[in-house]
N, C-alpha and C positions, 0 to 999 in steps of 0.2 A: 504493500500500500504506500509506503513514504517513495519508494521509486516512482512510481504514478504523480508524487506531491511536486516530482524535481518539476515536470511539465506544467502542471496547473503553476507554478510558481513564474514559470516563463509566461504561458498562455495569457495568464488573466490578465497581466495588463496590458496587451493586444487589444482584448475583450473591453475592458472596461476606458481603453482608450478609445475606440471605434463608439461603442458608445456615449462618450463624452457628446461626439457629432450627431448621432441620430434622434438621443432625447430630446424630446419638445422643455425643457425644464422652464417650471411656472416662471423663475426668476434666477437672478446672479445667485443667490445665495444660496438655491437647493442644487444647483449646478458644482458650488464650490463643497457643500456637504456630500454629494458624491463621490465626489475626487478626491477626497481626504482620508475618507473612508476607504474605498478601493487601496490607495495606496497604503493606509497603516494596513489593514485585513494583509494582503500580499507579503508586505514585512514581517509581522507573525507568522505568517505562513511559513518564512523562508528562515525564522529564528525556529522555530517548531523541529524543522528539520537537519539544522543545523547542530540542535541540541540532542538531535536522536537519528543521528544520521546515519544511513543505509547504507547499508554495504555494497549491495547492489549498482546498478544501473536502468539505466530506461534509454530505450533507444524510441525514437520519432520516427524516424525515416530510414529506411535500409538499402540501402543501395548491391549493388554487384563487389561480391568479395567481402573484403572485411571493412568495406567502407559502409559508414552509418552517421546518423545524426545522431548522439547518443549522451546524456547526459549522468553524469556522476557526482558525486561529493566529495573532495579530498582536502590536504591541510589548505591546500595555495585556493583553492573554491571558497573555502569555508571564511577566510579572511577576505576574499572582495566582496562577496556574493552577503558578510556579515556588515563588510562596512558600508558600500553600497544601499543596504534594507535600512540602516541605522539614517542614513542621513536624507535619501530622499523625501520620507516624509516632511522632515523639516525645511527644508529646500520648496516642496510645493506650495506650504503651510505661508512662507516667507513671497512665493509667487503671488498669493491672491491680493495682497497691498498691493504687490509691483505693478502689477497689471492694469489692477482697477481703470487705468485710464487709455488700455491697448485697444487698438481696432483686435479683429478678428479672433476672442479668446477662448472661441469654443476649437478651432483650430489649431493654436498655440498649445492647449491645452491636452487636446489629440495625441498630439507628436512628443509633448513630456512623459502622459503616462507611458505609451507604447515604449520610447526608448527606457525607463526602469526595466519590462521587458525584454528587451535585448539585450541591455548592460548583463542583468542577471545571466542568459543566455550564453552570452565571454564565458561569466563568473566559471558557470557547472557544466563545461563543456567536459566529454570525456576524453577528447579526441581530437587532434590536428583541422579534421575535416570539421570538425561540429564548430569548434573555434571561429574558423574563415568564415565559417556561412554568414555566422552571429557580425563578426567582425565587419563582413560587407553590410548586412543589413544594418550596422549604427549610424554608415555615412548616409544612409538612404533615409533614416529615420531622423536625422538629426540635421540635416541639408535642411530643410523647410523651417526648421527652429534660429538657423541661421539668419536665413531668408524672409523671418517675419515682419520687418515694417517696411519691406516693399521698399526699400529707398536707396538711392544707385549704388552707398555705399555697402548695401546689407547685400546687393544684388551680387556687385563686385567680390565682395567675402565671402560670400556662398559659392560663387564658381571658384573662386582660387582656393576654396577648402575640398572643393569638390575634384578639381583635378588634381591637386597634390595627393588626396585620398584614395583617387582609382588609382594615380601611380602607383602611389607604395603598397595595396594592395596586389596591384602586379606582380611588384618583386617577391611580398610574401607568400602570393600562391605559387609562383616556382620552387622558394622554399616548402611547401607543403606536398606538392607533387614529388619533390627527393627524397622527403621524409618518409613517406607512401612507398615510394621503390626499393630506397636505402635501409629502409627501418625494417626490424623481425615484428610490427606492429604500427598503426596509428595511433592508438591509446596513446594517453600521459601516465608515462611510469618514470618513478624517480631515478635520476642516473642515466635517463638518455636509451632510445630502442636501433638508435643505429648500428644495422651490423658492419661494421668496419673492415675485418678479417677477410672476409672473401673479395673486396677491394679498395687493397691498399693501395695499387697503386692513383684509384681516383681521389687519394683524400686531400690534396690542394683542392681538389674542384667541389667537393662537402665542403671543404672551412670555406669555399669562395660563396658558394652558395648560402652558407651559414650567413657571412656577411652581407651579403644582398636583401635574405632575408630579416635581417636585423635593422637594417637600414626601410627596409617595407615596412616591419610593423611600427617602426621607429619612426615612420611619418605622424601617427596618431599622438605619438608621446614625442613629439618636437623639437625632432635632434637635428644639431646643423647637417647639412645645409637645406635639410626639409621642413625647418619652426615659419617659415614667414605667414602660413596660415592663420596662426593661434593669435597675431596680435590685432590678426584684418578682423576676425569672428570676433571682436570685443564690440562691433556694432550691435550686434543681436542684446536682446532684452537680457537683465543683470541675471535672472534666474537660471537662463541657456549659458548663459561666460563661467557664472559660478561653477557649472555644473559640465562643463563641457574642459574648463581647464583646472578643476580639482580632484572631477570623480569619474565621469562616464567614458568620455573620449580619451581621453588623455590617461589617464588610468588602466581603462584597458590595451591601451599600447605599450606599455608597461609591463603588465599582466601580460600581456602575449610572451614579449621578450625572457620572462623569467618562464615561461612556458619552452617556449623555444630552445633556450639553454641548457633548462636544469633538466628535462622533462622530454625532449624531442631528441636533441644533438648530442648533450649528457658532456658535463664537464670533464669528465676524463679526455674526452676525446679532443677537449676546444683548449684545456687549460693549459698552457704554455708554447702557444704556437701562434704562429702571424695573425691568425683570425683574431686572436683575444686583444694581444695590443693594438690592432687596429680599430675594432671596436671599442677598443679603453680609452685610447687617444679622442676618439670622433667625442665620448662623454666628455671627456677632462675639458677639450674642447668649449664644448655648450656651455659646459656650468659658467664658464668664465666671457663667455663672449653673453648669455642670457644676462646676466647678474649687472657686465659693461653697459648693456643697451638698456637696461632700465632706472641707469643712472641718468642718463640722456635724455629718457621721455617724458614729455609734461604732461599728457593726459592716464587719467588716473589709472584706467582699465588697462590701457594698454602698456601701464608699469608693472602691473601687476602681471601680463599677460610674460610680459619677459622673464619676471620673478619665476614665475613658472616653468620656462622653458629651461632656467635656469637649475630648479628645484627637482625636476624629473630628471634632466640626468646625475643629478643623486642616484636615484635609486638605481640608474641604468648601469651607474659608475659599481653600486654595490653590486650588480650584475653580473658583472663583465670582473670583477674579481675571482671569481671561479670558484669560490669557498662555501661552506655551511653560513663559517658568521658572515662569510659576504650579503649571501639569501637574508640573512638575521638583518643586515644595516640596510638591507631594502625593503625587506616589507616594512620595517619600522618606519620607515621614513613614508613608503607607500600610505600606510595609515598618518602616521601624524600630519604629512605636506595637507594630504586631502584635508582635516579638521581646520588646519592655519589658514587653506586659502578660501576655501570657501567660506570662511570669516571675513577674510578682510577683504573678498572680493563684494559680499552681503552690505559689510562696512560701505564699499564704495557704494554699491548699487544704493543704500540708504541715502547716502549723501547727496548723489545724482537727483534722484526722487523727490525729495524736501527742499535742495534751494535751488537746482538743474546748474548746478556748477560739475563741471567735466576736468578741469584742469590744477594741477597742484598751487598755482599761484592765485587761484581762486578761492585756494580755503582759509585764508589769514580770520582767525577770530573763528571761528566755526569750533570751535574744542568747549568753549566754553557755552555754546547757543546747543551744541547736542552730547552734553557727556556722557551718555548712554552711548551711544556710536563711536566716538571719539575714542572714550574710556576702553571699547572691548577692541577695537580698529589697535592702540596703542599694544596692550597686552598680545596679539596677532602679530603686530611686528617685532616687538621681543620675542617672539617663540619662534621665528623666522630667520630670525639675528641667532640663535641658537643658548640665549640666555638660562643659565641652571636655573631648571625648577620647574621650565617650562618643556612641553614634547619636543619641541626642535630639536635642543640640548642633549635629548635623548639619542633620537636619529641619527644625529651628524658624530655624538661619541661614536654609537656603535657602527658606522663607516669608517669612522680613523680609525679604530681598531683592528676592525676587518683589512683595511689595507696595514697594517703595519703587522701585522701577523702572519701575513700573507707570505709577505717574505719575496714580494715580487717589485723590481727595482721604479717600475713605470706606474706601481701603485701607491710610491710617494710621489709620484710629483701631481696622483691625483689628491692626494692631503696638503699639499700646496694651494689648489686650486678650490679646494674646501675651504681654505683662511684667504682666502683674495675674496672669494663670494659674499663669507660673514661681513668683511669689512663695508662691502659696496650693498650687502644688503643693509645695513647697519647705515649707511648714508643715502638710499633711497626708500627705505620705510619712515625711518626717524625723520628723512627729511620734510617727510607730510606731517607728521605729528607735530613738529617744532613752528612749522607755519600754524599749523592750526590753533596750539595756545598761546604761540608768542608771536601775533601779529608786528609789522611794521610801526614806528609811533605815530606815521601820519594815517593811518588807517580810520575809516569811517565807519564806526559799530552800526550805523543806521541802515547801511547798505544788506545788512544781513539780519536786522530788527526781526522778521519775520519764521527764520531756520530755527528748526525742533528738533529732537528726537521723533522719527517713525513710533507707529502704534504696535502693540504687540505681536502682531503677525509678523511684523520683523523683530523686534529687538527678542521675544520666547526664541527663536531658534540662536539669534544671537549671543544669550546668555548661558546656552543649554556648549556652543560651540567652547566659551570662555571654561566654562566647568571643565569639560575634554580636553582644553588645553592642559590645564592645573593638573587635572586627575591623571593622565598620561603623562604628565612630568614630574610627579610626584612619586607616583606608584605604579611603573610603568612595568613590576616581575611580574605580572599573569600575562600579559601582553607576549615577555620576550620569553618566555618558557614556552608558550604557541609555538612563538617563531622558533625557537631551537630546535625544537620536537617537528617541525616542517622540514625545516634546514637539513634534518638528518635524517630523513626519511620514517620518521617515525608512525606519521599522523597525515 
């Protein structure tokens, strides 16, 4: 029976997002008590089975051979597919302020639930092929989320997300097609299903492959030279950016790559060889070229949007270390980055909302007209600067360590690139904060007489965010005893 639940946990919000469009609903507000519901209902659903989770599988679809759509529960499922259920609700919850004043929000609204749906789908994939399918259908479902206020810059974002997406897609299905041929299996099994031995002499053209396809799924998680997507999508409404560069899109390309690695290719086969440093380098790469360009930018989202690009290959970086604790300093960060940005991206999207100021030179005095915003926005940039106490600080140790344990020469100079980051995020997060309560002295407080805090529907999940942050920097051993127990094939 809980094998049957992995599907309903995909299905229903297909279902209850098609329905969003075809209910006549009396009014906004039984429309938004639908969707609320649906999504928490599906989140228990998917904690239910998290917590009694199957041994089993469930296959959808079956193809010729041992190819199938097939879904399963395993440690690396259980952490997206857990933080993923945790945070959308609150994400929607914070949508229906945002929106209030969007044209077409029975349709916006379509395309949110459906994509939980598919995110989940990545999540409990059993299999290479169940992966891909999921992984095309997010650019399909999350294109139109782009694309929602119709305006040439949203128009413009959505095709450059869309073609950079079928690219890297491309490459990742050749990676998938080798893995199929090469592998004693499509399944995800820990330690990699490629049989190597009967040919050795093709294994430059595997690690070439490897890299190709690392570079494909590595479009969705925004590795140079394929990020320039992620900062154009900061058009789209604050609740798509939030959730497109903390948790759904960008996560799950992520999530592939650590699929791809630990689980398809198998680090024995990848760790000490041209493929790893070259994918080591391309991360080391990003984090410091992300973290430069967002010292640069004056609109807000699209600081945040670098921050990002910056912040994923973190974990691409723990990746691409080839270790247990490597897995350990990525999912860590996997989970924490998501909690920080989707805060301080909430943060901006409040701010935008309340006085329609977009630009960092536009918030002088604003700290003290929304301390609620301000206040959790501040605590989000400390935990991003990697300040003790807070998850950052967590993440970013347990990556130095993993590289310095590692014992591999190119994965200091990626703990180089880790304290060049702290610094420049430390100078483009604090930078907003310090305009905000310590305005210029010729500044006009009247200009901005009118800026509040947002109502509960944003500041509940923003405070609920601030908790997560504390609580994960505080007391972060049940977390990393997961991750160990994953790391080492335990769980």
């Amino acid at each position: 029976m809980n094998e049957v639940m992995l599907l309903f946990i995909v299905l229903f919000p297909f279902a209850a997002g098609v329905l969003v469009s075809l209910i006549p609903f009396k009014n906004r507000k039984a429309m938004l008590i639908f969707i609320e519901t649906a999504v928490i209902i599906n989140s228990i659903m998917v904690w239910m089975i998290l917590l009694n989770r199957p041994a089993g599988t469930f296959t959808m679809l079956k193809f010729s051979g041992n190819l199938s759509v097939t879904f399963h529960i395993d440690g690396l499922a259980t952490v997206f597919a857990g933080l993923v259920s945790l945070l959308w609700p609150l994400a929607t919850l914070y949508s229906f302020e945002y929106m209030k004043h969007e044209n077409h929000e029975k349709i916006f609204f379509t395309f949110y639930v459906i994509t939980y749906g598919v995110t989940l789908g990545i999540a409990t994939s059993a299999n290479i092929l169940s992966m891909y399918f999921f992984y095309e259908l997010l650019t399909l479902v999350t294109t139109p989320l782009v694309l929602h206020t119709l305006k040439r810059e949203a128009v413009l974002a959505a095709r450059t997300y869309l073609y950079y997406s079928i690219g890297g897609a491309a490459f990742a299905f050749i990676g998938m097609i080798f893995v199929i041929i090469y592998g004693s299996t499509s399944d995800f099994i820990y330690g990699g299903v490629m049989n190597i031995a009967p040919h050795a002499e093709n294994t430059n053209l595997l690690l070439f492959i490897y890299v190709l396809a690392f570079m494909g799924f590595g479009v969705k998680a925004a590795v140079c030279p394929f990020c320039a997507w992620l900062p154009q999508a900061g058009v789209a409404p604050t609740p798509v950016t939030a959730l497109l560069h903390a948790v759904a899109v960008v996560k799950s390309g992520a999530f592939a790559i650590m699929r791809l690695t630990y689980y398809s290719f198998g680090t024995d086969f990848l760790k000490g060889t041209w493929a790893q440093y070259t994918v080591m380098g391309v991360t080391i790469f990003t984090i410091v070229f992300g973290c430069s360009m967002a010292v640069k930018e004056r609109h807000i989202k699209r600081r945040l949007a670098y921050s990002t690009i910056s912040n994923l290959s973190y974990i691409l970086f723990g990746v691409t270390i080839m270790t247990p604790l490597g897995l350990v300093g990525a999912l860590t960060h996997l989970v924490c980055h998501a909690v920080m940005k989707i805060c301080s991206f909430f943060c901006a999207g409040a701010i935008m909302y309340k006085t329609e100021k977009s630009y960092v030179y536009e918030l002088d005095g604003l700290g003290r007209k929304m301390p609620m915003t301000f206040g959790i926005f501040t605590v989000s940039a400390l935990a991003l600067m990697g300040v003790p106490g807070l998850c950052g600080f967590i993440s970013k140790f347990n990556l130095a360590k993993a590289a310095v344990e590692s014992q591999n020469t190119f994965s200091y100079v990626g703990i180089g690139a880790l304290l060049i980051s702290a610094i420049l995020t430390a100078i483009y997060m604090m930078g907003i904060v310090v305009r905000a309560y310590f305005p210029r002295q010729d500044f006009d407080q009247e200009t901005i007489a009118d800026a509040k805090d947002p109502n509960w529907m944003m500041l509940l999940p923003l405070g609920l965010f601030t908790v997560a942050m504390l609580a994960l920097g505080l007391y972060p051993t049940p977390l990393l005893e997961l991750f160990r127990n994953i790391a080492m094939g335990l769980f």
